[in-house]
Backbone as CSV, one residue per row, in Angstrom:
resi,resn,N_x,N_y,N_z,CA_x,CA_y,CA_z,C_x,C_y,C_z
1,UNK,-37.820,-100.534,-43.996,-36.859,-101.615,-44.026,-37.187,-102.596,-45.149
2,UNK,-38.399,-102.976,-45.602,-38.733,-103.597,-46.566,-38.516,-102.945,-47.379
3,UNK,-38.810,-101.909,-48.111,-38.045,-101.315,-49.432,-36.592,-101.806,-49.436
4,UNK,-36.108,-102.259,-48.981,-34.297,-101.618,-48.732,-34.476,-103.309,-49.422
5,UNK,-35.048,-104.208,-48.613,-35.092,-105.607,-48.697,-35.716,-106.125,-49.978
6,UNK,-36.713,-105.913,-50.718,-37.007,-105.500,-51.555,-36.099,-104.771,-52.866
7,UNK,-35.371,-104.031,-52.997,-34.471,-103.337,-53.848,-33.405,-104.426,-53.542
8,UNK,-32.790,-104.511,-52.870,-31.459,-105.293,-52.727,-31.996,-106.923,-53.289
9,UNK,-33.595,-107.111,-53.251,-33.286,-108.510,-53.866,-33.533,-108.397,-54.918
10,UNK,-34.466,-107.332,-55.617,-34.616,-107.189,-57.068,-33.429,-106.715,-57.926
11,UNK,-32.224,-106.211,-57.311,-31.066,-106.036,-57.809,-30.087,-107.010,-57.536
12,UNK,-29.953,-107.915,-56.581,-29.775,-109.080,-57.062,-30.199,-110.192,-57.812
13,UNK,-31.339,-110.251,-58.016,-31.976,-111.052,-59.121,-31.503,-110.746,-60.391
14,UNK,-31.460,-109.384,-60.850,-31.321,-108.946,-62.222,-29.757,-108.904,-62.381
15,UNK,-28.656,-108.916,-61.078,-27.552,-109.079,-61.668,-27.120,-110.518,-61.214
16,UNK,-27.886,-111.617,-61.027,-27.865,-112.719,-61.369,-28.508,-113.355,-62.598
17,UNK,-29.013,-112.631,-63.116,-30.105,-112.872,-64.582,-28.633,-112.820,-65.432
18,UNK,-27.988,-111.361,-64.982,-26.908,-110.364,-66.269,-25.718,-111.539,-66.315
19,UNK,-25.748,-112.148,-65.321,-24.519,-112.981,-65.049,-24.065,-114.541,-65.298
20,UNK,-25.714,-114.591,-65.755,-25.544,-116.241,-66.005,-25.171,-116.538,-67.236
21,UNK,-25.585,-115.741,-68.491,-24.534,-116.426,-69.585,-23.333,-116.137,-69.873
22,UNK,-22.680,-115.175,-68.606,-21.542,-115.315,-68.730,-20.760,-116.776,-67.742
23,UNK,-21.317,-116.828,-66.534,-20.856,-118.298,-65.405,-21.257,-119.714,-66.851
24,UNK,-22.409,-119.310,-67.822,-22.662,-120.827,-68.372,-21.389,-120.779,-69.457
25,UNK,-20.928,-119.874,-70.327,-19.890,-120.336,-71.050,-18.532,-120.289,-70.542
26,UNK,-18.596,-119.727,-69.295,-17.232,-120.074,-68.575,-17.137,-121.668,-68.128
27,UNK,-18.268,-121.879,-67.932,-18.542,-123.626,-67.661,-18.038,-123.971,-68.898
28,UNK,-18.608,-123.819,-70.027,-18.205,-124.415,-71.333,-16.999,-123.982,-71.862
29,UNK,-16.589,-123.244,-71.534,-14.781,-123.133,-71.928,-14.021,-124.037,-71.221
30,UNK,-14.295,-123.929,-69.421,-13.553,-124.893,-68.865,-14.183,-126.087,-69.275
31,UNK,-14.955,-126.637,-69.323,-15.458,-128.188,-70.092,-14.275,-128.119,-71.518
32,UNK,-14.296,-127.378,-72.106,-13.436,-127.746,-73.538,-12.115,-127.359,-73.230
33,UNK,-11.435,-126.720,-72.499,-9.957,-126.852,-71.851,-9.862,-128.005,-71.484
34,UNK,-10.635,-128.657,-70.168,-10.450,-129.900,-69.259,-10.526,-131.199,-70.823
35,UNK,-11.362,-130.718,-71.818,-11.077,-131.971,-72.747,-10.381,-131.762,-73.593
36,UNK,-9.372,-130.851,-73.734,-8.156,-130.700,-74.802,-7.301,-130.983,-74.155
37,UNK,-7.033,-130.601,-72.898,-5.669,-130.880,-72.290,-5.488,-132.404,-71.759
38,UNK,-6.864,-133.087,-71.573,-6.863,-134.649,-71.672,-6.488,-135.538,-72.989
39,UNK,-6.705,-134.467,-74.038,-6.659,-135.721,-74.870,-4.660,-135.044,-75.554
40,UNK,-4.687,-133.715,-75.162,-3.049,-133.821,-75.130,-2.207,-134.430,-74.680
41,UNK,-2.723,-134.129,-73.259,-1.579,-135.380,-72.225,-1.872,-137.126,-72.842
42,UNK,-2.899,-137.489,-73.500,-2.580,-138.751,-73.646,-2.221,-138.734,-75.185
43,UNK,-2.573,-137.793,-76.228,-1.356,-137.912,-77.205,0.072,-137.978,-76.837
44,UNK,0.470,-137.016,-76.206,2.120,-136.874,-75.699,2.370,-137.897,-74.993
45,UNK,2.070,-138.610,-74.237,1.742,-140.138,-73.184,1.994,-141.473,-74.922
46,UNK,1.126,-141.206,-75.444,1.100,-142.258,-76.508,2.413,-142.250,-77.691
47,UNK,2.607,-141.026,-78.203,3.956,-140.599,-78.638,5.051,-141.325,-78.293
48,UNK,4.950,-140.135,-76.797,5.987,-140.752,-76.323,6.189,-142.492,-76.150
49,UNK,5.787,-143.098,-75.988,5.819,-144.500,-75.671,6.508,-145.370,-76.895
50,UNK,5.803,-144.953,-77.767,6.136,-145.254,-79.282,7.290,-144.709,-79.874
51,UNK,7.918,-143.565,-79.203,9.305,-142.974,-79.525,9.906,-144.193,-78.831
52,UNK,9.773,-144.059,-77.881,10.722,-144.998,-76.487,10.921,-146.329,-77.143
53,UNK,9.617,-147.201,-77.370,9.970,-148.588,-78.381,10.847,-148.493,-79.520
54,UNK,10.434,-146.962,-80.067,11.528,-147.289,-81.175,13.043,-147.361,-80.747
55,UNK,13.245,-146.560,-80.170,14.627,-146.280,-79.509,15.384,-147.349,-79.029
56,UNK,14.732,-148.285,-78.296,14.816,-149.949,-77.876,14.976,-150.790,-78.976
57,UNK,14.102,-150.642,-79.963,14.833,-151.271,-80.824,15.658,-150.812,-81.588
58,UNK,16.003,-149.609,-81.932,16.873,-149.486,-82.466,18.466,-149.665,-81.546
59,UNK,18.303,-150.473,-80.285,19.385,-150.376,-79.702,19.250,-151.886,-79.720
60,UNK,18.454,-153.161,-80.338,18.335,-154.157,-80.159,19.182,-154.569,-81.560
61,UNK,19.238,-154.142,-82.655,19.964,-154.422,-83.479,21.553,-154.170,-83.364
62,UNK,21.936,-155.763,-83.886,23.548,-156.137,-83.673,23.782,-156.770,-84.866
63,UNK,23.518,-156.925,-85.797,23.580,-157.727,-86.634,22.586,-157.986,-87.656
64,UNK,22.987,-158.086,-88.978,22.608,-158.085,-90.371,20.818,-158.830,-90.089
65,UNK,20.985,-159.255,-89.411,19.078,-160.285,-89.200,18.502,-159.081,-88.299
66,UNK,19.066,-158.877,-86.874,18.185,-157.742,-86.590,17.747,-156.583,-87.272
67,UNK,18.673,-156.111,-88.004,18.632,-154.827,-88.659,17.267,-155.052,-89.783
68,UNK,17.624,-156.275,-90.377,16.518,-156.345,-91.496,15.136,-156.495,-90.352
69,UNK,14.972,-156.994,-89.523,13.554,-157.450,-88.603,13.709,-156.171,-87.732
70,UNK,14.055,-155.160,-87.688,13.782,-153.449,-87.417,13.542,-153.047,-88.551
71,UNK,13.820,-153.237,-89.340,13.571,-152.381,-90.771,12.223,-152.858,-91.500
72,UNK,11.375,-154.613,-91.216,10.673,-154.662,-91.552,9.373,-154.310,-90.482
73,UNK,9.722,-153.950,-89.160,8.719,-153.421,-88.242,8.308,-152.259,-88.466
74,UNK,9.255,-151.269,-89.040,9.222,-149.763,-89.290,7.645,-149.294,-90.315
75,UNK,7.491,-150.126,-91.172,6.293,-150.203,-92.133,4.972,-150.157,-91.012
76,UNK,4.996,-151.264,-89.703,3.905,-151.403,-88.773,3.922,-150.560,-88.134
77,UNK,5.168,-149.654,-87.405,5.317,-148.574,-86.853,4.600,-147.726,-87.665
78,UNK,4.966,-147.091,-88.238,4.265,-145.886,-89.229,2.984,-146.465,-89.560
79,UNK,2.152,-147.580,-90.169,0.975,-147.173,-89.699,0.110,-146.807,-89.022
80,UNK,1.152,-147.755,-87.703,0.453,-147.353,-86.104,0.369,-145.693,-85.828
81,UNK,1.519,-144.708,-86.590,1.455,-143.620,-86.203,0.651,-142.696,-87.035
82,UNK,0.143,-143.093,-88.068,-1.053,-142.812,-89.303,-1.998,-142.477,-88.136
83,UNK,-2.186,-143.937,-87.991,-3.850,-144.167,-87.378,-3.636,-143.154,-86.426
84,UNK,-2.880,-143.374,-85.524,-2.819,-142.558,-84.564,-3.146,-141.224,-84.367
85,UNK,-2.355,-140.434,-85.072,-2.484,-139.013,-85.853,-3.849,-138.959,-86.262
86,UNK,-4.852,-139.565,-87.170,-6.143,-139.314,-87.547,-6.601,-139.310,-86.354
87,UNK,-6.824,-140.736,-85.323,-7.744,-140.659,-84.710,-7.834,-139.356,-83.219
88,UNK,-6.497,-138.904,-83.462,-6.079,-137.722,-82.228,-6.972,-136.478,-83.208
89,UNK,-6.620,-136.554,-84.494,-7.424,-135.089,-85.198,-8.622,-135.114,-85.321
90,UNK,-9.122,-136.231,-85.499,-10.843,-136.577,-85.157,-11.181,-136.163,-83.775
91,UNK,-10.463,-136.538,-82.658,-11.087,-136.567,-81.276,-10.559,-134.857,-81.193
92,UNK,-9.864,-134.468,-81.769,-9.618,-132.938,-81.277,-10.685,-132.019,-82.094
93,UNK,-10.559,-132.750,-83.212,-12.031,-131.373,-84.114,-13.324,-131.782,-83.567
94,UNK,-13.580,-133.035,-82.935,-14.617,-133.644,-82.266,-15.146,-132.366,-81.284
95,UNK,-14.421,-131.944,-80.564,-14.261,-131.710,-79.248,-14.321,-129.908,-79.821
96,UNK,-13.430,-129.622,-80.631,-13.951,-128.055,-81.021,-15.386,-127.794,-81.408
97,UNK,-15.390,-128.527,-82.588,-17.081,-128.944,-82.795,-18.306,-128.702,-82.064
98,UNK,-17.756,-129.396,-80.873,-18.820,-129.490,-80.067,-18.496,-128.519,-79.188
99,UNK,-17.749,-128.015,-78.921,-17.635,-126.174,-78.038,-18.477,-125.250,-79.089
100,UNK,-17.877,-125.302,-80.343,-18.994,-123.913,-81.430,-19.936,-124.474,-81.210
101,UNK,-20.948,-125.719,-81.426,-22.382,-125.902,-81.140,-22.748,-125.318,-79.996
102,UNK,-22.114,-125.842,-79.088,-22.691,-125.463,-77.852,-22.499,-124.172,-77.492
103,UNK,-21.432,-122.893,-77.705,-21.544,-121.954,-78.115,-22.671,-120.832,-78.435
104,UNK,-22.634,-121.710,-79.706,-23.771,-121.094,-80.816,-25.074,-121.418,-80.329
105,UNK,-25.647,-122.555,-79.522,-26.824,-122.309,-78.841,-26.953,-121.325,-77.719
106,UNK,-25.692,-121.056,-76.730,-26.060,-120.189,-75.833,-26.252,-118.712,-76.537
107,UNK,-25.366,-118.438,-77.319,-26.049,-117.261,-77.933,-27.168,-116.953,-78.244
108,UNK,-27.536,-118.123,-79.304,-28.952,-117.736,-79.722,-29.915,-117.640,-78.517
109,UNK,-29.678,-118.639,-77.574,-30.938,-118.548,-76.055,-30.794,-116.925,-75.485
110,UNK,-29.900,-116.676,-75.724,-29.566,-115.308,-74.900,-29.938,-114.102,-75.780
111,UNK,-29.792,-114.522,-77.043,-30.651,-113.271,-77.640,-31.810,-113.681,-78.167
112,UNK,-32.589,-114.713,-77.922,-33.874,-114.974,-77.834,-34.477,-114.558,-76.184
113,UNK,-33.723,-114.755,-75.180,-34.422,-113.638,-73.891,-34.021,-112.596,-74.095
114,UNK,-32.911,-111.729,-75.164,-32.908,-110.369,-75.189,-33.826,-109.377,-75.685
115,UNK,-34.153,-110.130,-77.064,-35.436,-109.577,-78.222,-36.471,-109.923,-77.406
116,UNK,-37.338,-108.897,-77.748,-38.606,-108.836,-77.772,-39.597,-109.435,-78.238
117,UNK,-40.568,-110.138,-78.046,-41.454,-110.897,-78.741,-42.590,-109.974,-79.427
């Protein structure tokens, strides 16, 4: 009965050994899904908002003074949507970035316990 107990845990050990760098970069994929699709929903969240103001004002103009004081906001708009745009492509290559690092270390750990010393 101990052999049996014995074999069944040494073959679970080794296909818990076989299995862990695959459960650790499934961790790290879902870690870099859960932070792309956060920082999507609050690009599309921020967008949108900034579509919506514009739209408001462009329904606030009636007359030769509004039109010019929409037309001179439009300059602040568009930088706001500059910045915006960079700082969404920073936080998104941020975030790839740091999936290939982290990546690229589990590999190497895994074929540093594969090779032989």
């Amino acid at each position: 009965m101990t052999m049996y107990t014995e074999m069944f845990k040494s073959f679970s050990e080794q296909t818990e050994k076989t299995l862990a760098p695959y459960a650790k970069f499934n961790k790290l994929f879902s870690k870099n899904v859960e932070e792309l699709t956060e920082l999507q929903l609050t690009a599309v969240r921020t967008y949108s908002e900034l579509g919506l103001s514009q739209l408001k004002a462009v329904g606030e103009v009636k007359d030769m003074q509004s039109l010019a004081e929409f037309n001179g906001q439009q300059l602040e708009t568009l930088t706001k949507l500059s910045q915006q745009l960079m700082e969404d492509s920073k936080k998104f290559s941020s975030v790839a970035q740091t999936f290939k690092t982290e990546v690229e270390e589990l590999v190497a750990e895994n074929v540093k316990e594969v090779t032989p010393a």
